[in-house]
Every structure is written in C-alpha cells, then in structure tokens.
C-alpha positions in Angstrom: 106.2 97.8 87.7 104.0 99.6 85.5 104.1 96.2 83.1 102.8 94.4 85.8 99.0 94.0 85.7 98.1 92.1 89.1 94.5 93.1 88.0 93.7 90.9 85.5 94.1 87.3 87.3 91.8 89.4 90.0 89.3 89.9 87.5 89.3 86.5 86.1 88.6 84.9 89.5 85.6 88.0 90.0 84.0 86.7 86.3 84.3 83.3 87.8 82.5 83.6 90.8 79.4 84.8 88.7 79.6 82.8 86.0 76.8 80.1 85.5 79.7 76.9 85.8 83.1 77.9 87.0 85.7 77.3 84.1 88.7 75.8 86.2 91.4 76.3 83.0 90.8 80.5 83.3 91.2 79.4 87.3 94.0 78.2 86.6 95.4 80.8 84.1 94.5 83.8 86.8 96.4 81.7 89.4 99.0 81.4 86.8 99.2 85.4 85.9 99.1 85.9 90.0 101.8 83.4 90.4 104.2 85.4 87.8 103.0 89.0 89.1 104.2 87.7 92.5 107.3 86.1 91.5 107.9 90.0 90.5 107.3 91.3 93.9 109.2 88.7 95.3 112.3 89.4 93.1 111.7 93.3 93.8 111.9 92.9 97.5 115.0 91.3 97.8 116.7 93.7 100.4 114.3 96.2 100.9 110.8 96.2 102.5 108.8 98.1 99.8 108.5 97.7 95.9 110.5 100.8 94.7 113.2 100.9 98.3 113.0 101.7 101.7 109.9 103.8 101.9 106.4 102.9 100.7 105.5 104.5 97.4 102.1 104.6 95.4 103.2 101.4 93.8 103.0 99.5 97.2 99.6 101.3 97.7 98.3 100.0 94.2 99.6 96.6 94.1 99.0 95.4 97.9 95.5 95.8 98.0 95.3 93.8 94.8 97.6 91.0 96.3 95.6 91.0 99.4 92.7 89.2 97.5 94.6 86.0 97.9 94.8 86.3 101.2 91.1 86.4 101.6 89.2 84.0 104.4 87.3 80.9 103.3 85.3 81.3 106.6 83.4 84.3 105.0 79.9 84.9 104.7 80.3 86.5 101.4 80.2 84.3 98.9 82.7 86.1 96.7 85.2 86.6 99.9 84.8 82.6 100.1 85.3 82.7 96.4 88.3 84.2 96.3 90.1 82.6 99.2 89.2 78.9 97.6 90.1 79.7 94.5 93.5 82.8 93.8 96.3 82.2 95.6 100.0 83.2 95.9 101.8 80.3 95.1 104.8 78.8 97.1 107.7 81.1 98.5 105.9 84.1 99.1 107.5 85.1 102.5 109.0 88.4 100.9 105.1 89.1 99.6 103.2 88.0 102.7 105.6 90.3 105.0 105.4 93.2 102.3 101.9 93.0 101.7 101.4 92.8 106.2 103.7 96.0 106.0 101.7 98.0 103.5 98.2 97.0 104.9 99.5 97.9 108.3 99.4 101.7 106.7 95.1 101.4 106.3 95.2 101.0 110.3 
C-alpha cells in the first residue's frame, strides 16, 4: 500500500472547491485516481476485514480517513463538506470499502 496515494484525488477536489471556475476534467481525473485507489482496497479486502489481515493496522488508520471524504454529506453547511460529497466519490462495487471504512471509523468512537 505504500504505492497507493489516496491523497492526491483528495487534494484535487480541495484545489477545486477554491478555485475561481471548477475544472470538471481534474474532477474527473481525482474521481478517476479515487476510483483506482479503491479498486485496491477492494481487492485487498477480499477475506479479511482490514487492509494488511485480521487486525487493524496503521495502514487502515491512514487510508480510511482519506476514503471517508467521499462519503461526506451534501446536506452540509460547509461549503467544502457539500463540496466534496457532490463532487469525489467511490465508484460502483464498493461494499468491501464502505464496510471497511464503517469498521475502521467505528475505532474514533
């Protein structure tokens, strides 16, 4: 995992939201990146509930919180929140992520 940079599509989308006129090709492209860093995630949690096995490791704790920004809600006051939820997402057949990334936010309880 330590090829996988879930922070760059992350940062694309935070430049967009400031940016004078929203660019939706780099929208895209971080959507893209996401989509493939995912797709990762997905393949790594294919019998087992955490990124490196059975018990959560720093790389759950790293990656989820990055993930989590696509799961952001467009009912937010914050305009970046709103942002983010309208505009990174996961992609399709992310039910490994979504339970993963549940599992690992579950620890900042």
């Amino acid at each position: 995992f330590c090829r996988l940079d879930l922070t760059r599509p992350v940062g694309m989308i935070f430049d967009q939201a400031f940016a004078p006129e929203q660019d939706a090709e780099e929208i895209e492209d971080a959507n893209e990146l996401m989509r493939a860093g995912t797709e990762r995630i997905e393949e790594a949690l294919e019998g087992r509930d955490f990124l490196l096995g059975d018990r959560i490791t720093a790389a759950d704790l790293f990656a989820a919180p990055i993930v989590s920004t696509t799961q952001m809600s467009a009912d937010s006051p914050v305009g970046v929140v709103k942002f983010f939820a309208e505009n990174l997402h996961l992609g399709p057949n992310r039910e490994r992520t979504l339970a993963w990334l549940g599992r690992v936010m579950a620890y900042d309880q």
